[in-house]
Structures are given as C-alpha cells and as structure tokens.
SEMARRO-327629 format. One line per field, with one value per atom (N, C-alpha, C, O): atom name; x, y, z; residue number from 1. Coordinates in Angstrom, 1 decimal, always signed. Example, Ala and Ser with C-alpha at 12.3 -4.5 7.8 and 13.67 -1.06 7.14 Angstrom:
a	(N,CA,C,O,N,CA,C,O);
u	(+13.2,+12.3,+13.2,+14.2,+12.8,+13.7,+12.9,+13.4);
v	(-5.7,-4.5,-3.3,-3.3,-2.2,-1.1,+0.0,+1.1);
w	(+7.8,+7.8,+7.8,+8.5,+7.1,+7.1,+7.9,+8.0);
k	(1,1,1,1,2,2,2,2);
end
This chain:
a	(N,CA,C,O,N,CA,C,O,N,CA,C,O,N,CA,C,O,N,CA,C,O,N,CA,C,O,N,CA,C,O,N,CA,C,O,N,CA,C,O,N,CA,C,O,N,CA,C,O,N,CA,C,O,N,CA,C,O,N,CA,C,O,N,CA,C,O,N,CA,C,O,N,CA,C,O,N,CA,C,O,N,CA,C,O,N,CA,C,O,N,CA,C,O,N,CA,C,O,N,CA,C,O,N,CA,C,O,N,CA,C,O,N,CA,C,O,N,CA,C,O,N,CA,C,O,N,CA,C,O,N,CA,C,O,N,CA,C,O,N,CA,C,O,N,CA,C,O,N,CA,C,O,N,CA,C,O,N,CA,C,O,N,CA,C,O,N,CA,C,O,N,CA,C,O,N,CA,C,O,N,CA,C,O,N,CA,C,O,N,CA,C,O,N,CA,C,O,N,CA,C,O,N,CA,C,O,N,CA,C,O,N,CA,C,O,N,CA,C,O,N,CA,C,O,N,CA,C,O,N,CA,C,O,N,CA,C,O,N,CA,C,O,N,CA,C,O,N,CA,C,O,N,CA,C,O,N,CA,C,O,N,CA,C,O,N,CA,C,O,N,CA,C,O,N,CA,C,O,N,CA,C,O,N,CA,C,O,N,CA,C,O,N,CA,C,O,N,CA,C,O,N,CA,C,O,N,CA,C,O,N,CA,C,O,N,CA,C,O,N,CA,C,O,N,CA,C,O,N,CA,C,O,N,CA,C,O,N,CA,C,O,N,CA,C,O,N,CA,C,O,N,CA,C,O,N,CA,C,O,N,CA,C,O,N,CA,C,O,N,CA,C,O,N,CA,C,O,N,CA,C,O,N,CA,C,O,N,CA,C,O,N,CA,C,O,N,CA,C,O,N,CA,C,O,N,CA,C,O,N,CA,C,O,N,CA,C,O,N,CA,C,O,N,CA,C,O,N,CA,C,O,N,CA,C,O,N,CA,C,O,N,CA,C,O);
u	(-17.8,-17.1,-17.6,-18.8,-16.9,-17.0,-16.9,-15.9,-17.9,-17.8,-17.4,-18.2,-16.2,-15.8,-16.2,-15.6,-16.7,-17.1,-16.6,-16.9,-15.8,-15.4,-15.6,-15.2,-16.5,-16.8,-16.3,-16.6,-15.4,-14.0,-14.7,-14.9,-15.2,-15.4,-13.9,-13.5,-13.2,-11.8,-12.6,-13.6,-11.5,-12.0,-12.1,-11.4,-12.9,-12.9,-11.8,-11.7,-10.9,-9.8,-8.5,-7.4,-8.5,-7.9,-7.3,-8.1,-5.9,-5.1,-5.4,-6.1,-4.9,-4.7,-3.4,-3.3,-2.4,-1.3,-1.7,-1.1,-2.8,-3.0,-4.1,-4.2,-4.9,-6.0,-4.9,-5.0,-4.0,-3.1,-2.3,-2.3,-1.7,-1.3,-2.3,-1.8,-3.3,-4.1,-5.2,-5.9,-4.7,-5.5,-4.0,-4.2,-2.7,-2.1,-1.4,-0.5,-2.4,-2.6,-3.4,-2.9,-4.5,-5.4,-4.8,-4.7,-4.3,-3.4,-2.4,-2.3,-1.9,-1.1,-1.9,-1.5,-3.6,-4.0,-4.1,-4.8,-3.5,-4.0,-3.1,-3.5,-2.0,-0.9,-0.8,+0.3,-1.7,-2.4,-3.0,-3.7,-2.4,-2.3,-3.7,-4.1,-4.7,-5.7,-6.7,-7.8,-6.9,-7.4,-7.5,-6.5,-8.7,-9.0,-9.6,-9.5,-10.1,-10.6,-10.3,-10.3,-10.0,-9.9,-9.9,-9.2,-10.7,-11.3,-11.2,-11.7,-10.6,-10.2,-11.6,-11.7,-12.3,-12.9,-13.5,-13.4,-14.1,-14.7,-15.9,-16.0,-16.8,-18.0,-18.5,-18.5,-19.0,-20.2,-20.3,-20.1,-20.6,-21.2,-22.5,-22.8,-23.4,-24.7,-25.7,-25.6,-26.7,-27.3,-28.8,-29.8,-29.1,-30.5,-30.7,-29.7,-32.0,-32.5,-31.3,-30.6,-31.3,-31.1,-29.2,-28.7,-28.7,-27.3,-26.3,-26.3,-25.7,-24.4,-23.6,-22.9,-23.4,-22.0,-21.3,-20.4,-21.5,-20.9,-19.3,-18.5,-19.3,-17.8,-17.2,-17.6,-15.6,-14.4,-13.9,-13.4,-14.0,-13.1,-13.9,-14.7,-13.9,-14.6,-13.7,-13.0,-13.7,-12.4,-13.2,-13.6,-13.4,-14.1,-13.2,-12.7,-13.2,-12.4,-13.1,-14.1,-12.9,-13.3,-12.4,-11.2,-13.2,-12.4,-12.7,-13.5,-12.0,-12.7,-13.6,-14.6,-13.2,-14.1,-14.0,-13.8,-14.6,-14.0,-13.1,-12.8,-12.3,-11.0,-10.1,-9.3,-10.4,-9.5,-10.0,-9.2,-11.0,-11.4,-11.1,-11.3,-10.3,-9.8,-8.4,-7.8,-7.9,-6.8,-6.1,-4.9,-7.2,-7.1,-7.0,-5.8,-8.1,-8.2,-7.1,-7.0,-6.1,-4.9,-3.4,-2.3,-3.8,-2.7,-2.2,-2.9,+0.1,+0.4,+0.0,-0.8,-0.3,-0.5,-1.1,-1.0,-2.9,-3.8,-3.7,-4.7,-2.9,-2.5,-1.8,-1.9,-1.1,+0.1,-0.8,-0.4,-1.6,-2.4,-3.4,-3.7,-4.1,-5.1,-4.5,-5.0,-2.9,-1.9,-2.0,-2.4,-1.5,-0.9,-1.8,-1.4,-3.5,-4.5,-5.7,-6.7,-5.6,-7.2,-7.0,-8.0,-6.1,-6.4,-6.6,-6.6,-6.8,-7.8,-9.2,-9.7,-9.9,-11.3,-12.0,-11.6,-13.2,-14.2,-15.2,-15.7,-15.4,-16.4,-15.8,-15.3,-16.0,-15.6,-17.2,-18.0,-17.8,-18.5,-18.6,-18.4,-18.9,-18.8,-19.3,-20.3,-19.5,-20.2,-19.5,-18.4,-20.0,-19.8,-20.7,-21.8,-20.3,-21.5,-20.9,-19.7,-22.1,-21.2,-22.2,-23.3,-21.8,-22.6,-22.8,-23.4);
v	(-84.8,-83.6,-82.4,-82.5,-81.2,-80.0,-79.0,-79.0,-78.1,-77.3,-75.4,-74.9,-75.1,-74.3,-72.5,-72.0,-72.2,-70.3,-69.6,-69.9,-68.7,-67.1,-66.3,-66.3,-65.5,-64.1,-62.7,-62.5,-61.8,-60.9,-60.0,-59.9,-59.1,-57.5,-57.0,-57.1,-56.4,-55.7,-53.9,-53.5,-53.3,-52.0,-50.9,-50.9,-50.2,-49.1,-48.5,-48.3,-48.1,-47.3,-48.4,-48.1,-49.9,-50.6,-50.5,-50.3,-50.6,-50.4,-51.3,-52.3,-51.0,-51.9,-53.2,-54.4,-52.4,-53.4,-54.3,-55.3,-53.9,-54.5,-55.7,-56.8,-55.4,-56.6,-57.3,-58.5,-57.0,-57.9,-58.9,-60.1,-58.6,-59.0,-60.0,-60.9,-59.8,-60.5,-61.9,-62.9,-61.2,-62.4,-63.5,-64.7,-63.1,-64.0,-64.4,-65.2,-63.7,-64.3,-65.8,-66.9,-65.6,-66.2,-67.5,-68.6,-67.3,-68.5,-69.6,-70.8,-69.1,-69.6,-71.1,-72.1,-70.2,-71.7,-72.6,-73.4,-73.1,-73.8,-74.8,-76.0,-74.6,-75.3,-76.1,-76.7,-76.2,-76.6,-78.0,-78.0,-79.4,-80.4,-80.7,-81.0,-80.7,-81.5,-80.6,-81.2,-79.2,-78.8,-79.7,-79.9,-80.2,-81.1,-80.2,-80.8,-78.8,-78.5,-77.2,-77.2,-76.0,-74.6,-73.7,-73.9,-72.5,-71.4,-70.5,-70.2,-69.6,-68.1,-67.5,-67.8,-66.5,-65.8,-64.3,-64.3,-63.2,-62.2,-62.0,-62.8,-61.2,-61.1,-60.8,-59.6,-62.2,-62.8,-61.1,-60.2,-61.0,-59.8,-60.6,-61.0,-61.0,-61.4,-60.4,-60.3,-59.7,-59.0,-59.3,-58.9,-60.2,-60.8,-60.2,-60.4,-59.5,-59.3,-60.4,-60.0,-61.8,-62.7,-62.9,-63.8,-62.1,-62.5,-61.4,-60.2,-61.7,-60.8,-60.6,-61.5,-58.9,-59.1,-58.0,-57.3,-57.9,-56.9,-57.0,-56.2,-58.4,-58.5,-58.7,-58.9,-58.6,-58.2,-59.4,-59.2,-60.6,-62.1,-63.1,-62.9,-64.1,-65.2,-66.6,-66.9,-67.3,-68.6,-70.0,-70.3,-70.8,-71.7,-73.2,-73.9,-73.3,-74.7,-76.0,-75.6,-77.1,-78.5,-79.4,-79.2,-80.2,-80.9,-82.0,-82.2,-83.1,-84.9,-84.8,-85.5,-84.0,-84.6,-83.0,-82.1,-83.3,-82.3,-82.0,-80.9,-83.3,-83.5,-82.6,-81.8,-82.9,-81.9,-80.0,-79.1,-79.9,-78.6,-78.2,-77.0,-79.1,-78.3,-78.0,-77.2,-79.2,-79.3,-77.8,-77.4,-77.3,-75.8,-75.2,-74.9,-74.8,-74.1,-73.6,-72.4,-74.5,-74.2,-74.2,-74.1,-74.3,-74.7,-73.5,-72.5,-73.3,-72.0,-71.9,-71.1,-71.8,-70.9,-70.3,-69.1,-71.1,-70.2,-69.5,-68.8,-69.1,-68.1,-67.1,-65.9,-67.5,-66.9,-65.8,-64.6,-66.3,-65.7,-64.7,-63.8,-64.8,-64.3,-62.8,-61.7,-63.7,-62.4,-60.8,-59.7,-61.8,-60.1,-59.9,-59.3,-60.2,-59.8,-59.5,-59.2,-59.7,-59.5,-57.9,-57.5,-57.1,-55.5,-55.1,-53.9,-55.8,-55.5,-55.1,-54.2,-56.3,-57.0,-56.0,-55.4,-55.7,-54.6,-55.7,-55.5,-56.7,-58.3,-59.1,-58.8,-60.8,-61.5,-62.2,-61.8,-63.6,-64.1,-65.4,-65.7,-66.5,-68.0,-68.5,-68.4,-70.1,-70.4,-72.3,-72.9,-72.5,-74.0,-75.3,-75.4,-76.1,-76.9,-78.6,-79.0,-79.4,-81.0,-81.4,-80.9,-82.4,-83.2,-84.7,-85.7);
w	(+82.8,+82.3,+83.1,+83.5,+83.3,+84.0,+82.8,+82.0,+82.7,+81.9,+83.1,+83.8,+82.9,+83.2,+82.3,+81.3,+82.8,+81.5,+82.8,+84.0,+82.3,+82.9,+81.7,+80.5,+82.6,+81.5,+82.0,+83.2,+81.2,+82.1,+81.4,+80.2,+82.4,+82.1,+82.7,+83.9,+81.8,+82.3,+82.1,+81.6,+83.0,+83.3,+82.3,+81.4,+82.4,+80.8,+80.5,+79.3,+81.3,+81.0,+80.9,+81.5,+80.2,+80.0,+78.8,+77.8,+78.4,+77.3,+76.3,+76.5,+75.0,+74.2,+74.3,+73.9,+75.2,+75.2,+76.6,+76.8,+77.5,+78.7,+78.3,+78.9,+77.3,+76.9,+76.0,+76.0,+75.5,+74.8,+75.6,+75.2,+76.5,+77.6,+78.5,+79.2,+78.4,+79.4,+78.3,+78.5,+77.5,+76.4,+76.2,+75.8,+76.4,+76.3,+77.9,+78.0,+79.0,+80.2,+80.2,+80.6,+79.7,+79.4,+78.9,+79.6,+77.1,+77.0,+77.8,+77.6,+78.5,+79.3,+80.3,+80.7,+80.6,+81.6,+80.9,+81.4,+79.3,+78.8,+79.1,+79.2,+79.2,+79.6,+81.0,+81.3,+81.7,+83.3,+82.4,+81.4,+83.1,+82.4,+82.3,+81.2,+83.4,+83.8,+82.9,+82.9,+82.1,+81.1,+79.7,+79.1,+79.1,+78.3,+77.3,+76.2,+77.0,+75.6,+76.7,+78.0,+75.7,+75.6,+74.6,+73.6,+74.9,+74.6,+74.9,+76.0,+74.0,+74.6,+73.0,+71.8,+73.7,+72.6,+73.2,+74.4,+72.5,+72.7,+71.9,+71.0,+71.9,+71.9,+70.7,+70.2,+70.0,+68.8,+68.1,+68.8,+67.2,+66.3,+66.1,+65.0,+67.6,+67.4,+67.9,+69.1,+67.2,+67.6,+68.2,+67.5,+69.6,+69.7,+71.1,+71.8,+71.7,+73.3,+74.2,+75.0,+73.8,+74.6,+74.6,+75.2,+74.0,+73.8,+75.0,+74.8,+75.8,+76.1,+75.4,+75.0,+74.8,+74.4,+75.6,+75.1,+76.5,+77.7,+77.6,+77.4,+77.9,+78.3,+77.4,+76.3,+77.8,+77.4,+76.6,+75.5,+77.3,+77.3,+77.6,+78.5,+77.1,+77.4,+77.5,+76.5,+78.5,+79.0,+79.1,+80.2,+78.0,+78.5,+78.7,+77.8,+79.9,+79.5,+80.1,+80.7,+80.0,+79.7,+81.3,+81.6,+81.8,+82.5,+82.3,+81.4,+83.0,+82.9,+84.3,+84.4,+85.3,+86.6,+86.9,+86.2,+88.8,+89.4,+90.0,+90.5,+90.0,+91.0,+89.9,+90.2,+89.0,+87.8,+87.7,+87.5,+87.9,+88.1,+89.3,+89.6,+90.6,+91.6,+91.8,+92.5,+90.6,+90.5,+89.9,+90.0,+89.1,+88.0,+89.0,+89.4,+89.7,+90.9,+91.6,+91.7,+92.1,+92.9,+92.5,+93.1,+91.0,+89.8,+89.8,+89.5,+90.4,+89.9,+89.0,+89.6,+88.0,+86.5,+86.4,+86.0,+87.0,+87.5,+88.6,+88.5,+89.9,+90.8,+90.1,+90.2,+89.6,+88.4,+87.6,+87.4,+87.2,+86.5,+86.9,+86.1,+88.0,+89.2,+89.7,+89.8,+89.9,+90.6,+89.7,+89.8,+88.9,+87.9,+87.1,+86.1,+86.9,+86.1,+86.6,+86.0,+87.9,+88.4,+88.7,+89.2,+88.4,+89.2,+87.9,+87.9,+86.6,+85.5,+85.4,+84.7,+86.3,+86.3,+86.8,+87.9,+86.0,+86.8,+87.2,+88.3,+86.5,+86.8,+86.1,+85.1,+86.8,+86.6,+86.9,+87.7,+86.0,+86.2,+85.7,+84.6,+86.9,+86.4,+86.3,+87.0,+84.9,+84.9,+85.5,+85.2,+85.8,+86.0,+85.7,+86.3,+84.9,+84.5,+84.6,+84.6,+84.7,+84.9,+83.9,+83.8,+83.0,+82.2,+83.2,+82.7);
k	(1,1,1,1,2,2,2,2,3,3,3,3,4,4,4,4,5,5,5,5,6,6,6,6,7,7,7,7,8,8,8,8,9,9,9,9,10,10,10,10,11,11,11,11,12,12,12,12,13,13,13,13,14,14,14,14,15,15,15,15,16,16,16,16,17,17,17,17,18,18,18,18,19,19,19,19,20,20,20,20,21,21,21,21,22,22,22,22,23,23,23,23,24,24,24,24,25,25,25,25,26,26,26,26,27,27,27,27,28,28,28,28,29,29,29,29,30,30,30,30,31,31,31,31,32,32,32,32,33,33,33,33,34,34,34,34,35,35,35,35,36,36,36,36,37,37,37,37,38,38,38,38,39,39,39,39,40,40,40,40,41,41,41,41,42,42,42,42,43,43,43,43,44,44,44,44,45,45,45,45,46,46,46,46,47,47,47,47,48,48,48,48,49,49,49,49,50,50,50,50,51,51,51,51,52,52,52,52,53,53,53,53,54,54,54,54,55,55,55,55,56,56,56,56,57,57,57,57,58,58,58,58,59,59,59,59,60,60,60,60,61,61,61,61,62,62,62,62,63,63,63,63,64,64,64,64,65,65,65,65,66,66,66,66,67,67,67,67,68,68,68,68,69,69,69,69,70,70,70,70,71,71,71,71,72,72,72,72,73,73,73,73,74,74,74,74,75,75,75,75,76,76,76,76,77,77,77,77,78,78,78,78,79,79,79,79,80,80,80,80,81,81,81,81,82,82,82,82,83,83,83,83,84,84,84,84,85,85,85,85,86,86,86,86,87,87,87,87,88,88,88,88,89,89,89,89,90,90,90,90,91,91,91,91,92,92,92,92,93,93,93,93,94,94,94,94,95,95,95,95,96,96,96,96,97,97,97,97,98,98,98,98,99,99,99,99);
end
C-alpha cells in the first residue's frame, strides 16, 4: 500500500466560497479508480507543541501499489484539479508512505 498525505495551505485572502469550492475540488479525486481509501479533513482542535494545525486541507488517500499512485499522478481529474486550484496554494506539502 502507498500512503499518499497533501497538506494545502491556501492563501490568506482566500474566500469562503473559494475553500468551498476547492474542498469539493478535492472530492472529486476520489472518483480516480485506482484510489482505495479517502480523506478530505481540516485541522484537529488538538492542542500539543507536536501537532500542525497550519494548514487549510488535508487529502489522504490510499493506494494498492505504486503503479496506482502514478496512475493518480497523470489522472485527468487530478490535472483537472491542479489546473483550476493550485493559484490558491500558498504551500502545498507531501507526504508519501509505503507499508
């Protein structure tokens, strides 16, 4: 399995109807076949030294391999999605993990 995390700092002067919009950007990669578990969430009301709550969005999705995590990669939905939301992003950061 591939453990896929993007963590979305969107820009400070970002709307309410524009994080609305991009949170049901978001939804949309879930529909990219080779996606096995998905996670759209925002930031824990946890208060510890060790915790981020910086960002905006958090996208975790699940693969079976990596041949499926490249398949995400070049999947219109996700270009589709890259297009019309990254002139949101003030940071974008990844995590990628394999069990």
């Amino acid at each position: 399995m591939i453990a896929h995390h993007v963590l979305f700092w969107l820009k400070a002067d970002t709307s309410a109807d524009q994080k609305a919009a991009f949170r049901k950007g978001l939804q949309s990669l879930e529909q990219i076949e080779v996606v096995k578990t998905f996670h759209i969430g925002t930031p824990a009301p946890i208060e510890r030294a060790v915790v981020d709550t910086t960002y905006t969005f958090s996208l975790l999705l699940f693969f079976e391999n990596l041949a499926a995590h490249d398949v995400y990669q070049v999947h219109e939905i996700h270009k589709a999605f890259l297009d019309e939301f990254r002139v949101l992003f003030e940071k974008v950061i990844i995590y990628d993990a394999v069990s």
